[in-house]
N, C-alpha and C positions, 0 to 999 in steps of 0.2 A: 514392314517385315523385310530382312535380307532377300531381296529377289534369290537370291540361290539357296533356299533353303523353301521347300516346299512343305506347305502344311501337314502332308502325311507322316512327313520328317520331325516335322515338330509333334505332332502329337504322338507318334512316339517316344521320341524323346522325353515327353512329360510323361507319360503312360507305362515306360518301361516299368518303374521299382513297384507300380502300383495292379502290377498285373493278379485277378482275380484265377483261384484254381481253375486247371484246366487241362485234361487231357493233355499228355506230354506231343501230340504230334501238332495237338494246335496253338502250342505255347506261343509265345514271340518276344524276339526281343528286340534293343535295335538296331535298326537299319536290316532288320530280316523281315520281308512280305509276307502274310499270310496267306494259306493256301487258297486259289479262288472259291473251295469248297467249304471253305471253314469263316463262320463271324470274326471278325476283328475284335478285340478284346474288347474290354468299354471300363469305363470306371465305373467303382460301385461302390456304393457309400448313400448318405444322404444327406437332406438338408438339415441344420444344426442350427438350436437356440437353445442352449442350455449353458449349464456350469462343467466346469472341469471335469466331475466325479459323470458327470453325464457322458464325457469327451475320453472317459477311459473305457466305460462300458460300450462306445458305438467301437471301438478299436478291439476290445474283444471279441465283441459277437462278429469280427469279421472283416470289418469295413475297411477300405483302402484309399476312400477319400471322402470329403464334404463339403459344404456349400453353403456359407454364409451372406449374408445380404448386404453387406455396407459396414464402411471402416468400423463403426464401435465393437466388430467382432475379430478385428486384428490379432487380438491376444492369442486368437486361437491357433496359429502360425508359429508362432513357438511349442504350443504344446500339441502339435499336431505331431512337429516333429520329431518330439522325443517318441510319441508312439507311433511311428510309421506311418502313421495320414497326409495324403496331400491333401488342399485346398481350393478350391477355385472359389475366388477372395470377391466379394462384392464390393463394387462401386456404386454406391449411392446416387440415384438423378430423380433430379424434383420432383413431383408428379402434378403436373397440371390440376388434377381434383381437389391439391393441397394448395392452389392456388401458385405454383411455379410456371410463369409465363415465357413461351420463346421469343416474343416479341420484347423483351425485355432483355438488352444489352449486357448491364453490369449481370443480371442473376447469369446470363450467360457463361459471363467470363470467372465471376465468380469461381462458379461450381467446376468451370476449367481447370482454373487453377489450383482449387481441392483437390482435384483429381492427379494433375498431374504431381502436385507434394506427395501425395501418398502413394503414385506408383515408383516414383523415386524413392522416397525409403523404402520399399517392400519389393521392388521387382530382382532382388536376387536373393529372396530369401527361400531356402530349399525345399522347403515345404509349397511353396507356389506349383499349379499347377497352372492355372487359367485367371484370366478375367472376367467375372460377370460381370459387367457394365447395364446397370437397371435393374429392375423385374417387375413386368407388366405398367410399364410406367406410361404408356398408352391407355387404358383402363379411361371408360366411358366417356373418349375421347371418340366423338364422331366420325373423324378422320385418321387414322393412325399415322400415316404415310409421316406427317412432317416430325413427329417425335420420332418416328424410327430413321429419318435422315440424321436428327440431331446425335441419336445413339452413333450411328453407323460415324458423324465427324468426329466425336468422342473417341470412337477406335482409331481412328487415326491418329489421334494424341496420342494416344494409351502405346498402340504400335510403336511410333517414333521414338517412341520413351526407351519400352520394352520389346526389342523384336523377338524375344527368345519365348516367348508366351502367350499362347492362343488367343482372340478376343472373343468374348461367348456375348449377345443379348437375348434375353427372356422376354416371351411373348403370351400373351395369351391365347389359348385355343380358338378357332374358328370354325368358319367354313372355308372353302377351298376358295371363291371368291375371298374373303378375308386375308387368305394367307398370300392370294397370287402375285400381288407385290414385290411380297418379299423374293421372289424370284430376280427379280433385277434389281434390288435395292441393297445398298448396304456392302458393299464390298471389300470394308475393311474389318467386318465380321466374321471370323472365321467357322465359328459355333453359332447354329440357332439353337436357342432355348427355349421349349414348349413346356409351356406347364400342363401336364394332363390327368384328369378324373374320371373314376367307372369305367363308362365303355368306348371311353374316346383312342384307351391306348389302340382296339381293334384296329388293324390295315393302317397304323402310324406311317410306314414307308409308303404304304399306295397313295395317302392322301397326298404325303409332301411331294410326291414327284406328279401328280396327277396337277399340284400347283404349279409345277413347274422347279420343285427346289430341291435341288442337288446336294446343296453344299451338308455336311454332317452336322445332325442333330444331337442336344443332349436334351433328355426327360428331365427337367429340374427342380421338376416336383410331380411325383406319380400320389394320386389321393384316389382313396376306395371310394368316395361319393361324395360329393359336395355337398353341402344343403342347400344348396338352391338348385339342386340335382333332385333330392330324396323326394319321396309323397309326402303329403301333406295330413295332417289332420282335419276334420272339417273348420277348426275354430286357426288354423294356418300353419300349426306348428310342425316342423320336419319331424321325420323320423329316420334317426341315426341308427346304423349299422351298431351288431352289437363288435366287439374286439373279436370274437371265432370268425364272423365275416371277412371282417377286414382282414383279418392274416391270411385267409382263403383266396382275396381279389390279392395280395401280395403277392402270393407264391404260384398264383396263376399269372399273374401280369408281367412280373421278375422274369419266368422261363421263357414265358413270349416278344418279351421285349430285344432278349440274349438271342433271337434269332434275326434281330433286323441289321441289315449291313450297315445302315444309316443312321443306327444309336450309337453312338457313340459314347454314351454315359447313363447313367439312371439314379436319380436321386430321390427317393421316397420322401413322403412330409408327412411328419415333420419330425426327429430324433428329439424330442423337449417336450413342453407342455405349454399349448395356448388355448384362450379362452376366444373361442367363436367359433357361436351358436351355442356351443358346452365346453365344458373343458376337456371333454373325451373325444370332441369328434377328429378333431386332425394329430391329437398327438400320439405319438409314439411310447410315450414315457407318460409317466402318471406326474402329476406337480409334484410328488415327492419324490422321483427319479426310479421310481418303480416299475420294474419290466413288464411286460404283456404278454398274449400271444402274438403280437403283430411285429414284438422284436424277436421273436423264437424264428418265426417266417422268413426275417429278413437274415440272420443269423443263417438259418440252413439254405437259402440262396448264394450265402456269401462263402459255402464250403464248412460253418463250424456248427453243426444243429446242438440245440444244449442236450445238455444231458438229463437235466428234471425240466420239463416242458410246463409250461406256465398253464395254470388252471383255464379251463373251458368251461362258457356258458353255453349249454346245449338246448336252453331255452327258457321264456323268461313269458309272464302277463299279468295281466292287471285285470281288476271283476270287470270294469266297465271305463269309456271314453267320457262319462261324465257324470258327477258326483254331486248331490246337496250340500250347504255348509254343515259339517258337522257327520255327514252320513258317515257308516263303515267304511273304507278302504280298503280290498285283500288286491297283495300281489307275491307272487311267489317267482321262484328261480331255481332251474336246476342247472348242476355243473357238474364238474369231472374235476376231479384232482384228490389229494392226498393233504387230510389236516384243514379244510375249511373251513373260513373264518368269512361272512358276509357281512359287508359294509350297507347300512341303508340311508340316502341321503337325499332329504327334501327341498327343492327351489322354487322358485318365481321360475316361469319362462322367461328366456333373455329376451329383453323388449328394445335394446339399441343395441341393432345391426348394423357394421356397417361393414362396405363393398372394400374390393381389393384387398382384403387381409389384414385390413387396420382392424389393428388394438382394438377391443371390446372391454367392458366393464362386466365381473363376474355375476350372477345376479344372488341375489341375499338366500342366506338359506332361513328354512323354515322350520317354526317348531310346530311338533302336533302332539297329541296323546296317541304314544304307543299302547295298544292294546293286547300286543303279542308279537314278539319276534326271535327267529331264530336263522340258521343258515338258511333256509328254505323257503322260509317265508314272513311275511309283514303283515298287521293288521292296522289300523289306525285311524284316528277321526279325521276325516277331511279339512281343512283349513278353513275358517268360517268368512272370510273374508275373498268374493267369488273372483274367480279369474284362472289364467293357464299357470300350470305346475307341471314339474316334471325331476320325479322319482330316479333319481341316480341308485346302481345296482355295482358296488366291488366287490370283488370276488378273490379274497387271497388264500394264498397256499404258506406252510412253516417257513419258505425261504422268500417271499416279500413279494413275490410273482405276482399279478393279476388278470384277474380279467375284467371286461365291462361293460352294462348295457345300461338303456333308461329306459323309462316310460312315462311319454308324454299324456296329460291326462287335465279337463276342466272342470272347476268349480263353479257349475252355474247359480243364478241367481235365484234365490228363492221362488220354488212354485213354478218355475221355468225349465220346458227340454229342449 
């Protein structure tokens, strides 16, 4: 970076056009300081996998930027900027679990040289906000220390290239031991990137300076509970939040976040639809691009609350935790909204898991005899063939809205509890 040009500078400068509503005294713009009494602005937006028609709806409901994971989401840099989004643009780095070695020269220079091709084409394109170089690409790495040296030489590429553009890398959550490294490491990193879940946003600033770290953080993925967070069933199975939750730990988390001086950004996960654990637990959107209450949530943090509020499950169960082949089934759901139409959909439990947010495979659905079903509720013969299921519940309103919960539930064996 131009030694005369200080980070504060830059990140306004990226920050200006994307500034989020706000009290006209706390406004900024730039090269004008924020009062010492008032938060710094922050970007707000979230993280993006989806389609275009996806990339028009996050720009409605508010948003001012997003955050993509690696080149194949480039496209999105054009069409950010025809709707006023900026970007903070992923750069891709191996991950050791995917078998990417440092001790290995060519993959080294390799992945260098990707990198710097593609910040040469992209690093004046308007829409650019930032760099994220990585995300969580340490991940069950014993040692984190030397991949986050490798990130931090990466910035120095990336810098040289681009001085005009913050260097962000994404880490995973720790403990304060975990994090204190990062206190001296890494100082061609402008941006730390903490991925955080539930209750970890709590005392975000006391933790990182309590590690010793200063420099400004971005949330770069805020998620209501992880499953390997939730309780358990006794037979293993998590249990996910239903959609009323999650828009609840949003719009609790969003206001609390907006007060820390050291956020610098906030990006919720995930604006699209991924499969793991369910296909409802991290995303934002339904796989058909169907709103929630958790985009209603982020929509009224961002200054635009809709105007018909997406249907609410106020509450949802099942007869029992575990079922004969063949036996009755009852589960019911109640909700809020106008014109309801309930979705009821039967699975396998997902049986490959796997860590760091890779790709999962959906798991099959299942047929049963329905015995009765209406908005309210389900009857049906158990699956004759023993194992863990789990009852998908949507919940739509006339305008495509939803809501959504499950219920995990097993089929034991014959004669067996």
């Amino acid at each position: 970076m131009n030694a005369s040009v200080s980070f504060s500078a830059l990140f306004r400068q990226n920050l200006s056009r994307l500034l989020i509503v706000l009290p006209l005294a706390m406004t900024m713009s730039p090269g004008m300081a924020a009062e010492p009494s008032s938060p710094p602005a922050q970007w707000q937006g979230a993280t993006f996998a989806g389609d275009r028609a996806a990339l028009k709806k996050l720009a409605a409901a508010g948003a001012k930027a997003l955050r993509v994971y690696g080149e194949k989401d480039a496209w999105v840099l054009d069409e950010a900027r025809k709707l006023g989004l900026g970007v903070v643009m992923g750069l891709h780095v191996g991950l050791p679990r995917h078998g990417f070695r440092l001790d290995d020269p060519k993959a080294i220079a390799a992945q260098e040289e990707r990198i710097r091709a593609f910040v040469r084409r992209y690093r004046k394109h308007p829409a650019l906000l930032a760099w994220g170089i990585g995300n969580e690409v340490e991940h069950e790495m014993p040692d984190p220390l030397p991949m986050w040296r490798e990130i931090d030489r990466l910035g120095g590429v990336v810098k040289a290239l681009d001085p005009a553009h913050p260097t962000l890398m994404t880490i995973t959550d720790g403990s304060t031991e975990y994090l204190k490294p990062l206190a001296s490491c890494c100082a061609n990193i402008d941006l730390l990137g903490i991925n955080l879940y539930a209750g970890a946003v709590a005392g975000i600033g006391e933790r990182m300076r309590a590690a010793g770290i200063s420099k400004p953080i971005v949330i770069t993925e805020l998620g209501a509970l992880g499953q390997w967070q939730a309780g358990r069933k006794p037979w293993g199975a998590p249990v996910e939040l239903s959609s009323r939750e999650k828009a609840a730990y949003f719009k609790r988390s969003l206001a609390e976040l907006r007060k820390e001086p050291q956020v610098r950004g906030v990006f919720p996960f995930l604006w699209g639809a991924k499969q793991e654990q369910t296909a409802t637990w991290h995303g934002l959107l339904l796989a058909d691009g169907s709103l929630t209450e958790m985009t209603d949530a982020l929509a009224a943090a961002w200054g635009r609350p809709p105007a018909r509020p997406a249907p609410s499950i106020l509450g949802m169960g099942i007869a029992a935790d575990e079922f004969a082949p063949g036996e009755t089934v009852s589960a019911g759901v109640e909700a809020r909204g106008e014109a309801l139409v309930t979705g009821w959909l039967l699975r396998r439990e997902a049986s490959q898991i796997l860590g760091g947010g890779d790709a999962e495979p959906e798991p099959e659905a299942v047929g049963v005899e329905i015995l009765a079903a209406d908005a309210a509720s389900l009857r049906f013969r158990a699956p004759e063939t023993p194992g863990a299921y789990r009852l998908f519940i949507t919940v739509r309103d006339a305008s495509g809205k939803a809501a959504t919960a499950n219920l995990p539930f097993l089929v034991r064996r014959s004669g067996k509890r």
